[in-house]
N, C-alpha and C positions, 0 to 999 in steps of 0.2 A: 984753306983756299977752296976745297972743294963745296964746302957749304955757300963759298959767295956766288962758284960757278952756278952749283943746284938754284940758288934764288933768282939769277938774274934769268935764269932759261925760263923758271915759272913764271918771272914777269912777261918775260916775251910772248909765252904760253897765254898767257891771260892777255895783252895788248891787241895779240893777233885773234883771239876769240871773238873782240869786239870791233874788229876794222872789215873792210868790205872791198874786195877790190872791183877797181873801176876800171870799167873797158876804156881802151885807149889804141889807137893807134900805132902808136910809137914804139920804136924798136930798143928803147934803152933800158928799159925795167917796170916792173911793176908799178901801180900807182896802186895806195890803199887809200881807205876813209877811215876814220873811228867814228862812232856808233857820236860820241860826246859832242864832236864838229859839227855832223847832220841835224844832231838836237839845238846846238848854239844856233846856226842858221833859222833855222823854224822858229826859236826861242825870239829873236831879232825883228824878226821879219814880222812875227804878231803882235809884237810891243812896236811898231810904229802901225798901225792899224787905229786910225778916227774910235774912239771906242773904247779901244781897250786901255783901263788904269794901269794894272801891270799882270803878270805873269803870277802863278800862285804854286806856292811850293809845299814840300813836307815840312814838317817841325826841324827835319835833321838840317835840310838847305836853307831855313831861316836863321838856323841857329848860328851856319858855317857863314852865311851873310851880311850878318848883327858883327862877328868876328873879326869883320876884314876883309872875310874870303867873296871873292865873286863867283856867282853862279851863271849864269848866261846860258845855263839849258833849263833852269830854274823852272816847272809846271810844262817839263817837256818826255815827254818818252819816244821813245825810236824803237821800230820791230822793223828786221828785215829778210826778205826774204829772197833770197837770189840780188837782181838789183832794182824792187822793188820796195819799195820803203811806204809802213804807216806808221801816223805819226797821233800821238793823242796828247792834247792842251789842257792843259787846267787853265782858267785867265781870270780874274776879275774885269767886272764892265764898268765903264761909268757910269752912273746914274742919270736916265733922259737918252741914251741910246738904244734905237732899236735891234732888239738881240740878235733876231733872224737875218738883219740885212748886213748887221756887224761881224757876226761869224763869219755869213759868208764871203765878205772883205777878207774876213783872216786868213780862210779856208783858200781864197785864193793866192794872197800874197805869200803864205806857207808854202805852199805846192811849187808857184813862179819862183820862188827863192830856190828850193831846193833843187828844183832842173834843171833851172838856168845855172847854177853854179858847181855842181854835183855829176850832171849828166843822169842822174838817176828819177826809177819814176815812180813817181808816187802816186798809191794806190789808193790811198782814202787820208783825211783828218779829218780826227773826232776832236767836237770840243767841250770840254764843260765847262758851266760858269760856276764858280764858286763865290763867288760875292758880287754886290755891286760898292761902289766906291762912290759916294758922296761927292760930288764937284764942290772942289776949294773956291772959297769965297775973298 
């Protein structure tokens, strides 16, 4: 029994390493964030972006994707620091989009997403293109 106890506290250990608590108001408890939710948001928000084919991931998050599993922070990172958040994209562009004015659509719509929804503020996104995608015919 006591091993089950040990594991689950190290989960919580580990859960609460990557959550962030949000200021609030209210007098009933805490509110946290995880690190993975801020990424899904930002991840969201640049895949409906004029421009953007899709989000670009590791070999690992293809692999878990091709599987079944969904990714939805998928070419997303999250750093944070206090309740400031930066956020770095990997994305494929369509091909015939202009890059610089595409980004900065993402650059915005990433940021609007996550304040508006989060309460937190985001300090910068970075973005790299890793491909462009060919428009389907």
């Amino acid at each position: 029994m006591d091993n089950i106890n040990e594991k689950n506290t190290v989960e919580q250990v580990q859960a609460e390493e990557h959550t962030h608590v949000l200021e609030s108001e209210e007098k009933f408890g805490e509110i946290r964030i995880a690190d993975e939710v801020v990424a899904m948001i930002a991840g969201l928000a640049a895949s409906e972006v004029n421009g953007v084919a899709s989000m670009a991931g590791n070999l690992t998050r293809d692999l878990i994707q091709k599987l079944g599993g969904k990714s939805l922070s998928r070419g997303v990172r999250i750093s944070m620091d206090q309740n400031e958040v930066s956020v770095k994209l990997a994305i494929n562009i369509r091909y015939g989009y202009n890059v610089p004015s595409t980004c900065e659509a993402v650059q915005e719509k990433v940021k609007t997403a996550i304040e508006t929804m989060t309460g937190l503020t985001v300090k910068d996104v970075s973005i790299k293109i890793v491909n462009v995608a060919m428009q389907e015919e």
